[in-house]
Kinemage of the C-alpha trace (Angstrom):
@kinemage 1
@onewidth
@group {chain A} dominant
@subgroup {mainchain}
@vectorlist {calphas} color= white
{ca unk a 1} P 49.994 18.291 -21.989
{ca unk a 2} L 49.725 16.631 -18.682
{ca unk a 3} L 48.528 13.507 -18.557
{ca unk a 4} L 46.028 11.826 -16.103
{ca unk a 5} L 46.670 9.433 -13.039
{ca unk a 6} L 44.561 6.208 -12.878
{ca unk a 7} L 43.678 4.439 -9.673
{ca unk a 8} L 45.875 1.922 -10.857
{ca unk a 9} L 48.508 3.410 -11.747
{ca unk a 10} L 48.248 5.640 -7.837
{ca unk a 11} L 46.831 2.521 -5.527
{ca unk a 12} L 50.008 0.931 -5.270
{ca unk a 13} L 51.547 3.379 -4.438
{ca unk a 14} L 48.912 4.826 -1.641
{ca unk a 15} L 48.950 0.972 -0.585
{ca unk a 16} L 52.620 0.806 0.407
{ca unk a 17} L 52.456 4.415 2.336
{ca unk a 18} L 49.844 3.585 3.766
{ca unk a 19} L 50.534 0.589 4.818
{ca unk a 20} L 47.145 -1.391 3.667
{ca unk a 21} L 47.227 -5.078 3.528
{ca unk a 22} L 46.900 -7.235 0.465
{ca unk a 23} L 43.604 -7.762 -0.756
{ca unk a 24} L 42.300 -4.152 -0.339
{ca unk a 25} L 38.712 -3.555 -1.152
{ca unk a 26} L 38.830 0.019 -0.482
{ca unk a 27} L 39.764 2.678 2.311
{ca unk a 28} L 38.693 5.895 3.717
{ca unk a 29} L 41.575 8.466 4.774
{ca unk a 30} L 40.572 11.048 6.799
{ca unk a 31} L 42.981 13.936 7.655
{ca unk a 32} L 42.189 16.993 9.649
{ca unk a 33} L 44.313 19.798 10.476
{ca unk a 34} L 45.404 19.150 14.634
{ca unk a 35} L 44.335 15.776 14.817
{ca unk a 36} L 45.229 12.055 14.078
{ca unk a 37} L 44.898 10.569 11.059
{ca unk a 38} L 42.430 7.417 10.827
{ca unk a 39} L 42.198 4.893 7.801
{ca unk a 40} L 39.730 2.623 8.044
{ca unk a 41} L 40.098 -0.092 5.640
{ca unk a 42} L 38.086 -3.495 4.189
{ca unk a 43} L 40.182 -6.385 3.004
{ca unk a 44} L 39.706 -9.814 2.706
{ca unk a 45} L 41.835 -12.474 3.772
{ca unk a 46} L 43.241 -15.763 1.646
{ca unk a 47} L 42.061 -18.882 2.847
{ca unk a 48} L 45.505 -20.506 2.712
{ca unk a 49} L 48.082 -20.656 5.579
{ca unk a 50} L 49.174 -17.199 4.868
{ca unk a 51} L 45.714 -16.260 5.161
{ca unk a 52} L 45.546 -17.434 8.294
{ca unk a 53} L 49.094 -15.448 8.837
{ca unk a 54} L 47.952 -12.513 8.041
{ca unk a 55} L 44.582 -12.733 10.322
{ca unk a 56} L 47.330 -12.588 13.318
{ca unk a 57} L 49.102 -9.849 11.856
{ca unk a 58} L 45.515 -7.854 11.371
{ca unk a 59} L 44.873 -8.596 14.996
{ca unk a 60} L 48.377 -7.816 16.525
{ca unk a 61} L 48.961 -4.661 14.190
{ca unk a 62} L 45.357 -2.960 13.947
{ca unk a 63} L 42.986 -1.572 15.593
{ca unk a 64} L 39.484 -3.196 15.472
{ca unk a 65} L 36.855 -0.276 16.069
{ca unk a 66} L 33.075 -1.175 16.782
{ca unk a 67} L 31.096 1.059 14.505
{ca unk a 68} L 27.364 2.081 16.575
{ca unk a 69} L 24.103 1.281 14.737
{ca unk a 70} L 22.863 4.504 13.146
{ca unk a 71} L 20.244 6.622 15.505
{ca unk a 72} L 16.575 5.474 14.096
{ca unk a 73} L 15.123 8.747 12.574
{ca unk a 74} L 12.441 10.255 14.295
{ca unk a 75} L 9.872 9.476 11.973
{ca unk a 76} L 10.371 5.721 12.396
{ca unk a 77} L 9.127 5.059 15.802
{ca unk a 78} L 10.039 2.114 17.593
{ca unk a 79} L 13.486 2.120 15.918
{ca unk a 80} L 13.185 -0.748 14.125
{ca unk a 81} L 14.201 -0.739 10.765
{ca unk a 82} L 11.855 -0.964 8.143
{ca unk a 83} L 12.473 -2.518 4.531
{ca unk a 84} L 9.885 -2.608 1.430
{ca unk a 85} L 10.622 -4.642 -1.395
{ca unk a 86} L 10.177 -2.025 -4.648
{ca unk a 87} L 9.466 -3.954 -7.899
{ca unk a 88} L 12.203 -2.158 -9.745
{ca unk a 89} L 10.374 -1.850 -13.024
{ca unk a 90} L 7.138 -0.877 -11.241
{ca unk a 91} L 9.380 1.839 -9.786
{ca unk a 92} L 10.773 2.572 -12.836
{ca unk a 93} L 7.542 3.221 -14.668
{ca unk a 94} L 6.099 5.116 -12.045
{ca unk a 95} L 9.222 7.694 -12.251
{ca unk a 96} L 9.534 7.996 -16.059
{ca unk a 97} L 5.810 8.612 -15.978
{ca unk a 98} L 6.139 11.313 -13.182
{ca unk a 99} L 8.826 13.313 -14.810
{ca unk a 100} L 6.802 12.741 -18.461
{ca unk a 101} L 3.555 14.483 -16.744
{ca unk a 102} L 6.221 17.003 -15.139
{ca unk a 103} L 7.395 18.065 -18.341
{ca unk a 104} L 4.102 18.093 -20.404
{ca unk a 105} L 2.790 20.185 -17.484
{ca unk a 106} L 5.783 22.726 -17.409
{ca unk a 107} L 5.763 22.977 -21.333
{ca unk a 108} L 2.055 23.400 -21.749
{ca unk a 109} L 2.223 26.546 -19.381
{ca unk a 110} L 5.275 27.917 -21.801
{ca unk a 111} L 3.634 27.636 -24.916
{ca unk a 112} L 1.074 30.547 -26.024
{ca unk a 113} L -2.892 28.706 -26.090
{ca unk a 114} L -4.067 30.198 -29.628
């Protein structure tokens, strides 16, 4: 029977190959066939003196890479973001209730009307 890998047991492992600092958060590998491989990776720092150490190491050793704001969609005009604060029970209801009236509507056309 073969048995499963966890994350913990493979992280380390990916870590040191890798080469990812301490502190990981997480990483994304990406690997295509013909070109370079990239690994972008979030990490956090100690606040010690070796913290500070390793901020010079990220600095000397990395590669700091400005990621663009997304493109607005076209739908949203002016570009400017636009955020609604969703009561998440309101929200909630609202679904449940949709999908209930969904399904009474669906099964009411299934059954025979006597």
């Amino acid at each position: 029977m073969r048995t499963l890998v966890t994350p913990a047991e493979i992280y380390p492992a990916l870590q040191a190959l890798l080469g990812l600092p301490d502190h990981c958060v997480s990483f994304e590998l990406s690997a295509r066939a013909g070109k370079i491989v990239t690994v972008a990776c979030e990490h956090y720092i100690s606040l010690g003196p070796s913290g500070i150490k390793q901020l010079e190491r990220v600095f000397s050793e990395y590669e700091l890479v400005h990621k663009p704001a997304p493109a607005p969609a076209a739908d949203e005009g002016d570009g400017a973001a636009e955020f609604r604060v969703v009561d998440f029970d309101a929200w909630m209801r609202d679904r449940t209730e949709g999908a209930h009236r969904e399904f009474m509507d669906r099964t009411a056309r299934a059954l025979p009307c006597r």
